[in-house]
N, CA, C and O atoms as a MOPAC input file, in Angstrom:
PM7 MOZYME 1SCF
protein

 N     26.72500 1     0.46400 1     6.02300 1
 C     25.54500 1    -0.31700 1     6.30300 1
 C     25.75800 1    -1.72500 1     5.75600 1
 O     25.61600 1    -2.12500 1     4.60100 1
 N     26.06600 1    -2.26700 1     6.66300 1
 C     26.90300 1    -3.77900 1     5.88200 1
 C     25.66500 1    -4.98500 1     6.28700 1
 O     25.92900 1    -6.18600 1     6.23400 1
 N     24.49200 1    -4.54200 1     6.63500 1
 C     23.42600 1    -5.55700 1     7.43500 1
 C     22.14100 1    -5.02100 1     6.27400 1
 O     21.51000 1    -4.00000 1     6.54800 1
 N     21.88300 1    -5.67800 1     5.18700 1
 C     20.76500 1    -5.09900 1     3.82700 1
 C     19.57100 1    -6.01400 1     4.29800 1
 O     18.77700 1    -6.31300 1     3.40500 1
 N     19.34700 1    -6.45100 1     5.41900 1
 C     18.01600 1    -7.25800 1     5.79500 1
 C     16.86600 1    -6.81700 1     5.21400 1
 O     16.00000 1    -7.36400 1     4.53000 1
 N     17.13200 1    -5.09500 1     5.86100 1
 C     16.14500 1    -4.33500 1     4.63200 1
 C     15.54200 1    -4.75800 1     3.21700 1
 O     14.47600 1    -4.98900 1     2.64500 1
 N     16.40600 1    -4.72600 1     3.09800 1
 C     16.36800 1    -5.18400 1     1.55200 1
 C     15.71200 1    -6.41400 1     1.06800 1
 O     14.89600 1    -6.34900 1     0.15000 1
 N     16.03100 1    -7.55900 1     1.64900 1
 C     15.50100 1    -8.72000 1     1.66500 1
 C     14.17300 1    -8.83000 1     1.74700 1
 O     13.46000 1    -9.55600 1     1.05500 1
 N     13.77900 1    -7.95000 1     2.77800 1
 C     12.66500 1    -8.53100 1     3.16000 1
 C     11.51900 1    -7.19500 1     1.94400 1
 O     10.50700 1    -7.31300 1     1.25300 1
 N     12.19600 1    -6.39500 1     2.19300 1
 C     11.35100 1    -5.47800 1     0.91100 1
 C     11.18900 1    -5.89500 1    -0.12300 1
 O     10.16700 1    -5.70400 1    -0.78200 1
 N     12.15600 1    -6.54800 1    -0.48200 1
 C     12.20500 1    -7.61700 1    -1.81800 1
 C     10.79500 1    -8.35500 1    -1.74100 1
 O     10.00200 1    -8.41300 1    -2.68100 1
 N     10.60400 1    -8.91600 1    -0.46000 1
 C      9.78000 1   -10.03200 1    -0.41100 1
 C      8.19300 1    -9.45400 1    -0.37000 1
 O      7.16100 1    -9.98000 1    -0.78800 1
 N      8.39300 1    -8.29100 1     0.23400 1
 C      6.89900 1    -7.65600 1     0.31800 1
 C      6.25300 1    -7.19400 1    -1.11900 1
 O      5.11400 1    -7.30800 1    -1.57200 1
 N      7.33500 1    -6.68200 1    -1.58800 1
 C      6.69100 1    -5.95300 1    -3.17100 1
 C      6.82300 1    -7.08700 1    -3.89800 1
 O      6.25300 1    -6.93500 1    -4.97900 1
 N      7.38800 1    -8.30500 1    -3.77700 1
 C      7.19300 1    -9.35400 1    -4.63800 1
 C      5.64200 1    -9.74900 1    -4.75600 1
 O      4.86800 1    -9.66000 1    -5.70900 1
 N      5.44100 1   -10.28100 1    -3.26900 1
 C      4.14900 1   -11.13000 1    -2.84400 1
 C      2.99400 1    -9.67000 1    -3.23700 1
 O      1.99100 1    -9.84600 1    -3.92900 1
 N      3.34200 1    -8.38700 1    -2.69900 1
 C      2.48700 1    -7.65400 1    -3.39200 1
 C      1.96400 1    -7.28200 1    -5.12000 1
 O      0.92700 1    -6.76400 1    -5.53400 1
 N      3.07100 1    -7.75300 1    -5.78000 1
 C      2.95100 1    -7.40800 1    -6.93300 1
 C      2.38100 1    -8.91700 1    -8.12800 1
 O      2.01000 1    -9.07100 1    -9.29100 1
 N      2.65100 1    -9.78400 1    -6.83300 1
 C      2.23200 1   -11.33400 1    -7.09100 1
 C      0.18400 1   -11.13400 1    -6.86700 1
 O     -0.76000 1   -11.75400 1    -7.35700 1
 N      0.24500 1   -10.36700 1    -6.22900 1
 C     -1.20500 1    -9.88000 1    -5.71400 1
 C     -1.75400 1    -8.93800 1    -7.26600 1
 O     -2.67200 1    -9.18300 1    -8.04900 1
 N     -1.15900 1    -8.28200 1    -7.25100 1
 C     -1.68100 1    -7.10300 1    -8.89300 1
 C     -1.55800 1    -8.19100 1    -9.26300 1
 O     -2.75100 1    -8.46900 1    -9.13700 1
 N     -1.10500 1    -9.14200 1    -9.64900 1
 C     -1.11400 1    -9.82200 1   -11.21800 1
 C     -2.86200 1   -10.43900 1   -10.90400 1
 O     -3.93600 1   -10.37700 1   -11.50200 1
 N     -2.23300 1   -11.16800 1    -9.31200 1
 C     -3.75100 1   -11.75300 1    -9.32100 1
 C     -5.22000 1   -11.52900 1    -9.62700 1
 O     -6.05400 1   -12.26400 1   -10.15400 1
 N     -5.31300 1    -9.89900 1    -8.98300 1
 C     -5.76400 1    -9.05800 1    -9.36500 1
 C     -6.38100 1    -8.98400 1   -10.46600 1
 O     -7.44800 1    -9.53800 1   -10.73400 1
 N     -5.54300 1    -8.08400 1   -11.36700 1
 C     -5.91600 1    -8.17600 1   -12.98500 1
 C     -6.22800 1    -9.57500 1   -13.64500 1
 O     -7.37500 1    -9.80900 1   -14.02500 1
 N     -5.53700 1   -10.21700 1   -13.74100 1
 C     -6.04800 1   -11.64300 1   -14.53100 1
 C     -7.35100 1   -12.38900 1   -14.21200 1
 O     -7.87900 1   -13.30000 1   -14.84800 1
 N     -7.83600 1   -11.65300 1   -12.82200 1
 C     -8.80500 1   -12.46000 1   -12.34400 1
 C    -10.04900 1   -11.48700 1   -12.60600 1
 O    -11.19200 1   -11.90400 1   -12.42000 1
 N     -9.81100 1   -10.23800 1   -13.02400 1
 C    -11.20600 1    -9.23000 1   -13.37400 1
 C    -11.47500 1    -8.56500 1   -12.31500 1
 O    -12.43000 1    -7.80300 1   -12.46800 1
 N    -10.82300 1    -8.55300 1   -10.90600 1
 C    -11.33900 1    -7.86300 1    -9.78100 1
 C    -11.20600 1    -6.37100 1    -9.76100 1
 O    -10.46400 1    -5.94300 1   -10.64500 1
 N    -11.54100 1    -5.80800 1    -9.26600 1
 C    -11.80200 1    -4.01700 1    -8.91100 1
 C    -10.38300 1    -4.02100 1    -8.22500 1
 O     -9.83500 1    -4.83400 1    -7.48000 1
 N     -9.94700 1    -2.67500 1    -8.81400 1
 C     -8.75300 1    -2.08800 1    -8.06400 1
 C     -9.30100 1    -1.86100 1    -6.69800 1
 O     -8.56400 1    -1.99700 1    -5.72100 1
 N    -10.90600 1    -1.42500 1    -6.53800 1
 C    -11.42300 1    -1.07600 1    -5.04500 1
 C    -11.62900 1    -2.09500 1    -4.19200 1
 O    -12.42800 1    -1.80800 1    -3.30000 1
 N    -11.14500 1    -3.29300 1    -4.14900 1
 C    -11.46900 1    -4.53600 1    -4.00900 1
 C    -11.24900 1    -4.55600 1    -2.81900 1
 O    -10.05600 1    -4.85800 1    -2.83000 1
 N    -11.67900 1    -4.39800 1    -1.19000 1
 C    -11.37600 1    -4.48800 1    -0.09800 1
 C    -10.12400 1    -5.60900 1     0.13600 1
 O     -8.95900 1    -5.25300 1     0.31200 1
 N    -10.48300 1    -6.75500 1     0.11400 1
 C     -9.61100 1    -8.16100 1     0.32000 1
 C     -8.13700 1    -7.28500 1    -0.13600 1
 O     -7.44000 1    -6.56400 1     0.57700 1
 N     -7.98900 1    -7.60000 1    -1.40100 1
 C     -7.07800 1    -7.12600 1    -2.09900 1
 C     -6.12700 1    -6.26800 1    -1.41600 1
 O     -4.93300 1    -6.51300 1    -1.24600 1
 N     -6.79700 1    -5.19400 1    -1.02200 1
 C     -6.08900 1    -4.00600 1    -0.52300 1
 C     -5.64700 1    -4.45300 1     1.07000 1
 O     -4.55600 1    -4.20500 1     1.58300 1
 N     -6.59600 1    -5.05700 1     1.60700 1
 C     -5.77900 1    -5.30600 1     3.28100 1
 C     -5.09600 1    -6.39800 1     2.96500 1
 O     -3.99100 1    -5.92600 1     3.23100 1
 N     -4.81700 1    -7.68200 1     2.54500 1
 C     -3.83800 1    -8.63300 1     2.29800 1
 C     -2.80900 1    -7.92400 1     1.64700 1
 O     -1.79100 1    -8.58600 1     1.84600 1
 N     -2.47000 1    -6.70800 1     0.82600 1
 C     -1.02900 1    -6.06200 1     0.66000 1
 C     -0.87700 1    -5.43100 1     1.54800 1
 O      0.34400 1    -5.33000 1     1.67100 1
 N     -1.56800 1    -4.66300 1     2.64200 1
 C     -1.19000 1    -4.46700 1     3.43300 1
 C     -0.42300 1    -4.96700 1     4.78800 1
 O      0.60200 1    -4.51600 1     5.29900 1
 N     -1.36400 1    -6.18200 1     5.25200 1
 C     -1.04700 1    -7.22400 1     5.81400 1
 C     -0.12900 1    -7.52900 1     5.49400 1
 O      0.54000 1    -7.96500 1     6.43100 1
 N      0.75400 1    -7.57300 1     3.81700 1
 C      1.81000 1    -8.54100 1     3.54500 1
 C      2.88500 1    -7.57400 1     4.24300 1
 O      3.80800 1    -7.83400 1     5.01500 1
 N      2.38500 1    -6.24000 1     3.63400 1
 C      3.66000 1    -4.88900 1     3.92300 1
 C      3.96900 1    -4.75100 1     5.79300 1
 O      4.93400 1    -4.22100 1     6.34300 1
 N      2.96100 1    -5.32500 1     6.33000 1
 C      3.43900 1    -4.65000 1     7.88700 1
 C      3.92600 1    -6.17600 1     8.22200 1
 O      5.03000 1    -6.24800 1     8.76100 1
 N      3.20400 1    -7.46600 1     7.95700 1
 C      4.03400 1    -8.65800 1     8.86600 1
 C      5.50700 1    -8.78100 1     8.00900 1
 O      6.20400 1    -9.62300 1     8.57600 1
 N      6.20000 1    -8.19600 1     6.80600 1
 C      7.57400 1    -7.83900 1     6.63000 1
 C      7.76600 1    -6.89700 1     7.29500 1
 O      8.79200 1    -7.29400 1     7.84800 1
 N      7.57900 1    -5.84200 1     7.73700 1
 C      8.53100 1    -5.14800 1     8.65400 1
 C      8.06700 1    -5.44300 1     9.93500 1
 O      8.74600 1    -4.75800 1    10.70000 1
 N      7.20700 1    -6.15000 1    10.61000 1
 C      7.51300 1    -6.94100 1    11.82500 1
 C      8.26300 1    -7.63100 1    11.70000 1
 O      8.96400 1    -7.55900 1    12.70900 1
 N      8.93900 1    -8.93500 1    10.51800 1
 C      9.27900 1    -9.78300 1    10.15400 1
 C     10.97400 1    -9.31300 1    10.68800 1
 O     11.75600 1    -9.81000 1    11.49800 1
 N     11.04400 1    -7.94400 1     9.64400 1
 C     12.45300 1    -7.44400 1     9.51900 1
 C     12.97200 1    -6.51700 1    10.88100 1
 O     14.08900 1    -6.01500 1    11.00600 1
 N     11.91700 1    -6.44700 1    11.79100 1
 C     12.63200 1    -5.42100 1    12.84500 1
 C     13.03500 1    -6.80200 1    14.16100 1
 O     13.95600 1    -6.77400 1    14.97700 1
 N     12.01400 1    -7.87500 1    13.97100 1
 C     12.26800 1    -8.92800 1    14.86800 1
 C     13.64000 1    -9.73300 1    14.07600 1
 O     14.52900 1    -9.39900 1    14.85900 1
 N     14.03300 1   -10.21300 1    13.47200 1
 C     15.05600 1   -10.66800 1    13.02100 1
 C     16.53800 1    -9.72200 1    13.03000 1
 O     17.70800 1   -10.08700 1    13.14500 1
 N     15.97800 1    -8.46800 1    12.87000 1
 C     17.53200 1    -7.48100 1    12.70900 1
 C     17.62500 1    -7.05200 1    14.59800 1
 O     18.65500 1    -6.56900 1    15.06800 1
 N     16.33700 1    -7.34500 1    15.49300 1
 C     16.78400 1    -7.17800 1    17.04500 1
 C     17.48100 1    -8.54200 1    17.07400 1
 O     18.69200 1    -8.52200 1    17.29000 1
 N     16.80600 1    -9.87000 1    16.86200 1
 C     17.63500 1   -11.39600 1    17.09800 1
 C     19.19100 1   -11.26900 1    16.59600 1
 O     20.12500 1   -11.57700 1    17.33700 1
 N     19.38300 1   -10.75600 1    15.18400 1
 C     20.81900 1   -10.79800 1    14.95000 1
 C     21.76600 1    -9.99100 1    15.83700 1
 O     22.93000 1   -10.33800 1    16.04000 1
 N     21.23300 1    -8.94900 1    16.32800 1
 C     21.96600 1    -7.81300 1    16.73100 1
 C     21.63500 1    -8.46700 1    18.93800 1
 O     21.46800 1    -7.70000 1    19.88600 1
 N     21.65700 1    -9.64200 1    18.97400 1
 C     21.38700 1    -9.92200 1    20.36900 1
 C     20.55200 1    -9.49300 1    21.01000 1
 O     20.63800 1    -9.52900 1    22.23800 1
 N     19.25700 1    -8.84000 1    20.23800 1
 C     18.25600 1    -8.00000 1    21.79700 1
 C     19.11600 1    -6.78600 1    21.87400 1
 O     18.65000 1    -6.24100 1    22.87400 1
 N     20.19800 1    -5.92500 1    21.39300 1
 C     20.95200 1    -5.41300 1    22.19800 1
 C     20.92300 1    -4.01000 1    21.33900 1
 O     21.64800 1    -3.02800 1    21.49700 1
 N     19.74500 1    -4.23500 1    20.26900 1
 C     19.50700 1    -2.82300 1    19.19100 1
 C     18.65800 1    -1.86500 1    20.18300 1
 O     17.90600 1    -2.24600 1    21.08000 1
 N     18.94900 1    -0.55700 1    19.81700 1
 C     18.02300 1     0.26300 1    20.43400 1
 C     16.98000 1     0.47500 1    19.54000 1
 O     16.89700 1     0.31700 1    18.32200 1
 N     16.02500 1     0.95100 1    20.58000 1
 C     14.40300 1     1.76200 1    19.46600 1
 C     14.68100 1     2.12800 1    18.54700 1
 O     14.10800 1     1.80500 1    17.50600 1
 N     15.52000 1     2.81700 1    18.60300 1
 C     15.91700 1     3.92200 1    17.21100 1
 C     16.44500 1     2.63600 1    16.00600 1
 O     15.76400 1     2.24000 1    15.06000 1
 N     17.43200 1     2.30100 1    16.27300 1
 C     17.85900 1     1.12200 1    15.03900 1
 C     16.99300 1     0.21200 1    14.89000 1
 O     17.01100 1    -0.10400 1    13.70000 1
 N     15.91800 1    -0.64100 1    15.69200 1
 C     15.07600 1    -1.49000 1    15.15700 1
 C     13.52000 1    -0.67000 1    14.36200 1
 O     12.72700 1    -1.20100 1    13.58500 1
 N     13.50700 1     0.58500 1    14.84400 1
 C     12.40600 1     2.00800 1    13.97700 1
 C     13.32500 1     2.02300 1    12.68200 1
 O     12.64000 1     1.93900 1    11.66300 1
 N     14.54200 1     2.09900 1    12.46900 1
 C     15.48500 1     2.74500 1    11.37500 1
 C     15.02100 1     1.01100 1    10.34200 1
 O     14.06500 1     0.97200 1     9.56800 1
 N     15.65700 1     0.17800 1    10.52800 1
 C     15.13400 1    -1.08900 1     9.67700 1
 C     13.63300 1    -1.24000 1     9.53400 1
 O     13.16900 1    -1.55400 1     8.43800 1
 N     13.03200 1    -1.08200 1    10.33500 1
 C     11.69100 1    -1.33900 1     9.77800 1
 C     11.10800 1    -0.06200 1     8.45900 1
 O     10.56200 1    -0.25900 1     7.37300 1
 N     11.56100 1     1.37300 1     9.22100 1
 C     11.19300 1     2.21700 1     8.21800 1
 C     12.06800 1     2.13300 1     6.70800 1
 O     11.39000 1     2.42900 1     5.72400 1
 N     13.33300 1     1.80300 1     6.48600 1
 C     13.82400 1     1.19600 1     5.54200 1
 C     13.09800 1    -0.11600 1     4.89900 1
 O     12.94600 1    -0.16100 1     3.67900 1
 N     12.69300 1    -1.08400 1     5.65600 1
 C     11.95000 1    -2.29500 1     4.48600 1
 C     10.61800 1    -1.34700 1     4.43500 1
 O     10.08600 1    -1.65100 1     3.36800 1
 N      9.94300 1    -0.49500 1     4.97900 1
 C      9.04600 1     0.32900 1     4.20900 1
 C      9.45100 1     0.62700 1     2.93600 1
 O      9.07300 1    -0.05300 1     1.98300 1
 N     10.12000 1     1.49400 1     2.82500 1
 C     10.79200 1     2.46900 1     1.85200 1
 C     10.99800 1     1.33300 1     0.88300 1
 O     10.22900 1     1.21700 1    -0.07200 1
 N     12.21000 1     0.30200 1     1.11300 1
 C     12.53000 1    -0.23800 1    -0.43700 1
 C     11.51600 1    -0.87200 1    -0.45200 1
 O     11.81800 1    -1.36000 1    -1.54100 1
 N     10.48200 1    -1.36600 1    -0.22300 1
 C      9.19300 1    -2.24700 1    -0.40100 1
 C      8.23100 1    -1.40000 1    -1.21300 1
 O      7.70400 1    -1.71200 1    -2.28100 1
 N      8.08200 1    -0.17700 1    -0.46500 1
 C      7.40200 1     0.60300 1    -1.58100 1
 C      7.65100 1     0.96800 1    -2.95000 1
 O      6.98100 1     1.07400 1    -3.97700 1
 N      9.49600 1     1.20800 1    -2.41900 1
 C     10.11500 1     1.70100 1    -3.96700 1
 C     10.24200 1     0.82800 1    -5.11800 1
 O     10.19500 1     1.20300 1    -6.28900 1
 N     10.46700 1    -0.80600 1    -4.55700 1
 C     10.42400 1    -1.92800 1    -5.43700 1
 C      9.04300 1    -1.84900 1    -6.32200 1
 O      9.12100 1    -1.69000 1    -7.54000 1
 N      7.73700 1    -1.97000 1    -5.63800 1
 C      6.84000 1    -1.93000 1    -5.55000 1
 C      6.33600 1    -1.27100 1    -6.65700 1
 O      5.90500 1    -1.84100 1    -7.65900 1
 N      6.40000 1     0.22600 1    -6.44300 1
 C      6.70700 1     1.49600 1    -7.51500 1
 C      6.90600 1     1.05000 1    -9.30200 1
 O      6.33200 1     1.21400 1   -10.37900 1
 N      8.45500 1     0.21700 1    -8.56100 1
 C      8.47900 1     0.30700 1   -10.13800 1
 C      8.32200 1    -0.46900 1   -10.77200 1
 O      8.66000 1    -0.24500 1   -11.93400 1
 N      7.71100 1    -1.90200 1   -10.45600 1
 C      6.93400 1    -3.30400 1   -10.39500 1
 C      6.01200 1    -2.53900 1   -11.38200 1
 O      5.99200 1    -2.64200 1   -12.60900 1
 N      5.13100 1    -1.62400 1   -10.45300 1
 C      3.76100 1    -0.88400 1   -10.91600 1
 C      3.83800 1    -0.28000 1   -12.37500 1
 O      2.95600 1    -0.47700 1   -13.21000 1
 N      4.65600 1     0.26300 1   -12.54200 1
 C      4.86300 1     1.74800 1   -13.01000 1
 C      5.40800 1     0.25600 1   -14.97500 1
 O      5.31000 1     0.28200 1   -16.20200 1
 N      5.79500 1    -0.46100 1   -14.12100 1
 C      6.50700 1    -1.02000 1   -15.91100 1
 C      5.57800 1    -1.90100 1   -15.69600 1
 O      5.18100 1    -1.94800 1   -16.86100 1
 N      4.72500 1    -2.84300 1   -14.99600 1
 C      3.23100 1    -2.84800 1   -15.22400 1
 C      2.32100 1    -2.46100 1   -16.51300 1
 O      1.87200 1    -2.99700 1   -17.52600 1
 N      2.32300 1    -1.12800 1   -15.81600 1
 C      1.12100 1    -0.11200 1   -15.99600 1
 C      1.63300 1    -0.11700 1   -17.41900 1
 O      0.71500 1    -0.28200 1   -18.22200 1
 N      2.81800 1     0.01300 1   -17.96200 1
 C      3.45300 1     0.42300 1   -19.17600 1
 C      3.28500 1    -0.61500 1   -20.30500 1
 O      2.91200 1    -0.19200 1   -21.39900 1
 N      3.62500 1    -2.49200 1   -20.08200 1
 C      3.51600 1    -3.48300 1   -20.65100 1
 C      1.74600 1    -3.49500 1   -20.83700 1
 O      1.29300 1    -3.77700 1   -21.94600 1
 N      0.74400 1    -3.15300 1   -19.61100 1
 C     -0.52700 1    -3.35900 1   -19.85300 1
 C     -1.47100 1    -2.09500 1   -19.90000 1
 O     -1.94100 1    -1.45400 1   -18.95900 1
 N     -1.57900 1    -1.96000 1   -20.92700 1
 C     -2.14900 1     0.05600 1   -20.88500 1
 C     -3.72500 1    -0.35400 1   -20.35500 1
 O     -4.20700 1     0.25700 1   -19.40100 1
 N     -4.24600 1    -1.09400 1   -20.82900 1
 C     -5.71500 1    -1.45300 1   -20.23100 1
 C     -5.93400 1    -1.43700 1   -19.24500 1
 O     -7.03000 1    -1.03900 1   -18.85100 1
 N     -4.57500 1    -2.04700 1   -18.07600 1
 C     -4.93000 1    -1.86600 1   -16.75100 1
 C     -4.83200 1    -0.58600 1   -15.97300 1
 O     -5.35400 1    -0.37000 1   -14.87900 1
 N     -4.00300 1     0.33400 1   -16.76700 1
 C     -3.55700 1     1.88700 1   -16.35000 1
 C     -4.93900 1     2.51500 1   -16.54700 1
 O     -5.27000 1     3.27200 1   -15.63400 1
 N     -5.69200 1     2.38200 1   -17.40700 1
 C     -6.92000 1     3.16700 1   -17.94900 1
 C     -7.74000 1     2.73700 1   -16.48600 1
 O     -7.96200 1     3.58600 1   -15.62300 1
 N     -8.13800 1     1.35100 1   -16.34300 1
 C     -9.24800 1     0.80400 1   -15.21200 1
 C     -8.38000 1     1.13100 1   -13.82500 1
 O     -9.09500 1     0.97900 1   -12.83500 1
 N     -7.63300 1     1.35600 1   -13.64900 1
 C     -7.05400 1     1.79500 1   -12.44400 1
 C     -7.34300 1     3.08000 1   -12.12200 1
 O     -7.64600 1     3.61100 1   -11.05300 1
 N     -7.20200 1     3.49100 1   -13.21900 1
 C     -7.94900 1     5.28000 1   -13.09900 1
 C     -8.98000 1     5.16600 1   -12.84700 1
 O     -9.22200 1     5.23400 1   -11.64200 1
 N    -10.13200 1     4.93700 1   -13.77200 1
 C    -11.00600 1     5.00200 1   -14.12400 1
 C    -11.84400 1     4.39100 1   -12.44700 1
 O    -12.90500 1     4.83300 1   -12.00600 1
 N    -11.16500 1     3.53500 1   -11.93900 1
 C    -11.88400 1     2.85800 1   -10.40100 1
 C    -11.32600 1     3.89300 1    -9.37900 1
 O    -12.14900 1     4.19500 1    -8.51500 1
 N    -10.17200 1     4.47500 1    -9.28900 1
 C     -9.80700 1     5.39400 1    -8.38200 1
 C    -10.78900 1     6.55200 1    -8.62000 1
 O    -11.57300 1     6.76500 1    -7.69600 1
 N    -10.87400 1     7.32600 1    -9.69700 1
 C    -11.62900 1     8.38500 1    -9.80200 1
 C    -13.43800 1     8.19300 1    -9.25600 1
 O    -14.17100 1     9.03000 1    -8.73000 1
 N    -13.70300 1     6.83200 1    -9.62200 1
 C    -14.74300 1     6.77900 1    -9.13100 1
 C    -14.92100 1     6.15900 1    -7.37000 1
 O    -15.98100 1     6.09500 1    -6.74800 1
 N    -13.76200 1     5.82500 1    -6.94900 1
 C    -13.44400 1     5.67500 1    -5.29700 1
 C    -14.02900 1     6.90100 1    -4.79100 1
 O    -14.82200 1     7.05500 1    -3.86200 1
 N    -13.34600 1     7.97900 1    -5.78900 1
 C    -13.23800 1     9.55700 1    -4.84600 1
 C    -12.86300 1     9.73100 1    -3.90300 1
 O    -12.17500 1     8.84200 1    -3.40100 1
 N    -13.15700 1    11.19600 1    -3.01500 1
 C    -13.06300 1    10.99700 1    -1.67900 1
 C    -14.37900 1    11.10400 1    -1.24600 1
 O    -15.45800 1    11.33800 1    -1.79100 1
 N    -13.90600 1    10.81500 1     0.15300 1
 C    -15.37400 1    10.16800 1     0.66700 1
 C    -15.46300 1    11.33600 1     2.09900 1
 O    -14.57300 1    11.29400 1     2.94800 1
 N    -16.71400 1    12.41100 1     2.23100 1
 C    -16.73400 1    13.03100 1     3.09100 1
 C    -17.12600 1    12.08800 1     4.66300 1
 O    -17.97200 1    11.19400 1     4.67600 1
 N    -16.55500 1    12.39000 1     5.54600 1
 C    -17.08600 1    11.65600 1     6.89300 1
 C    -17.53700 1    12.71500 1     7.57200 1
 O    -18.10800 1    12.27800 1     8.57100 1
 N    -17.56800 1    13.63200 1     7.55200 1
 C    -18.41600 1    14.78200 1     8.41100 1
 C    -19.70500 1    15.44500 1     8.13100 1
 O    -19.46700 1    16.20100 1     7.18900 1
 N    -20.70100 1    15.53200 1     8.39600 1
 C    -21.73000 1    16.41500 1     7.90200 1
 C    -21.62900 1    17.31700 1     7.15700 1
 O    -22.19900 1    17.43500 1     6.07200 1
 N    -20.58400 1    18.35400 1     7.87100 1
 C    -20.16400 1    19.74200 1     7.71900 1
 C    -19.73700 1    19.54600 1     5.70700 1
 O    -20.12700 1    20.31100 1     4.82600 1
 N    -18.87600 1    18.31700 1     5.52600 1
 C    -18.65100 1    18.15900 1     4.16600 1
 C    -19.39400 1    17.32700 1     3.40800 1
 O    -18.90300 1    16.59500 1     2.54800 1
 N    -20.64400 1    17.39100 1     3.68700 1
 C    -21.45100 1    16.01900 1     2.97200 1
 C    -22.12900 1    17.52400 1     1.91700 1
 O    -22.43900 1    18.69100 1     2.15600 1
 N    -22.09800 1    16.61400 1     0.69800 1
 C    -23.28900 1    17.27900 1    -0.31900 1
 C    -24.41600 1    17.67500 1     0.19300 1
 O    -25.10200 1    16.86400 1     0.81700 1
 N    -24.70900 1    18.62000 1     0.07700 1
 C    -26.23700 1    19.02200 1     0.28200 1
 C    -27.49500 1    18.55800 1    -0.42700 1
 O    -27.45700 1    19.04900 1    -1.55600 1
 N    -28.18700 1    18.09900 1    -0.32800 1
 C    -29.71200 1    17.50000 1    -0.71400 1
 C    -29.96300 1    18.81000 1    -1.70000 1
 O    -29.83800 1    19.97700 1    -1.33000 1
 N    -30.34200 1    18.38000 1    -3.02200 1
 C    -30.71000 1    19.30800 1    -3.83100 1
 C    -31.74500 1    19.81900 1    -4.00200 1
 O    -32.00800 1    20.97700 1    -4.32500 1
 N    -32.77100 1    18.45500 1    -3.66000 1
 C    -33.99400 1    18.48700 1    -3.54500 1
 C    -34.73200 1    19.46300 1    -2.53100 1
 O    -35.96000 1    19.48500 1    -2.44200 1
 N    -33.85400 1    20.30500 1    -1.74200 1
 C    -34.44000 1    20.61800 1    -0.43900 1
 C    -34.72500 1    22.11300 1    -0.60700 1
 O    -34.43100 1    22.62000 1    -1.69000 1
 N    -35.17300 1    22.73700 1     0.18700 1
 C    -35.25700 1    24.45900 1    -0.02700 1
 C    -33.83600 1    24.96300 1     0.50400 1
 O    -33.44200 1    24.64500 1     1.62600 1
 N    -33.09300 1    25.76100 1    -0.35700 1
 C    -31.68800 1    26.23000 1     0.31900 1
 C    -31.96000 1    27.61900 1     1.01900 1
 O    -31.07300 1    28.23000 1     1.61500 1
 N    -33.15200 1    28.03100 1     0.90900 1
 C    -33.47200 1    29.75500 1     1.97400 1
 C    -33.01100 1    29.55000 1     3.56700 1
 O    -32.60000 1    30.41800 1     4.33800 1
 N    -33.22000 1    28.06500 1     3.82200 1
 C    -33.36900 1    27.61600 1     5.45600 1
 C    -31.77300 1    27.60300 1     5.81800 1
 O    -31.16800 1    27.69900 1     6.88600 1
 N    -31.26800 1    27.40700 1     4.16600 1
 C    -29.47600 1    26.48200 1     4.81600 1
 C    -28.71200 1    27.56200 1     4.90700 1
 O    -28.98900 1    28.62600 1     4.35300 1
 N    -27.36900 1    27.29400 1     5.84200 1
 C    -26.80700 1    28.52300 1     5.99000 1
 C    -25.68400 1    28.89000 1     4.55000 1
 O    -25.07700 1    29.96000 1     4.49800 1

């Protein structure tokens, strides 16, 4: 594999993403912070648009589906994995932010979208419910 474009550009995503956590934290915002979360996203997919259009240009137009799917799912991967461990020695240098990261995820929860899984009203008579 002598073509690491991959790489480059994963580099660049978990950078600008992890340029984002700092922002993040220093600035007091919620880990649940909508903005936050779609601008790393945004950063993560226009790099692997970035990296599957540049590795078809180098390769003449002349890559198949499969090899321009294979680079993009690779700057996934090292973008995440960079990313990872950005986080992870983060989390380690700043223990305060490991605690509120929890502490906002746990209270994210999950979120039922169906009736069938919504809490039941406590307030109500349960003889009627099935």
């Amino acid at each position: 594999m002598k073509n690491k474009m991959h790489l480059r550009f994963g580099l660049l995503a978990a950078g600008i993403n992890f340029a984002l956590l700092l922002t993040q934290y220093f600035t007091g915002a919620s880990s649940n912070n909508i903005y936050f979360r779609i601008i790393a996203l945004g950063v993560l997919v226009v790099s692997v648009v970035a990296s599957c259009l540049r590795f078809s240009k180098d390769t003449d137009h002349q890559a198949s589906f499969g090899e321009v799917f294979g680079t993009g799912f690779r700057t996934t991967a090292a973008a995440t994995v960079i990313f990872a461990a950005l986080f992870m020695i983060f989390a380690q240098v700043m223990p305060g932010y490991k605690d509120q990261f929890i502490h906002d995820m746990i209270a994210m929860g999950p979120r039922p979208t169906c009736p069938k899984h919504m809490p039941r009203n406590l307030n109500a008579s349960s003889r009627h419910s099935p």
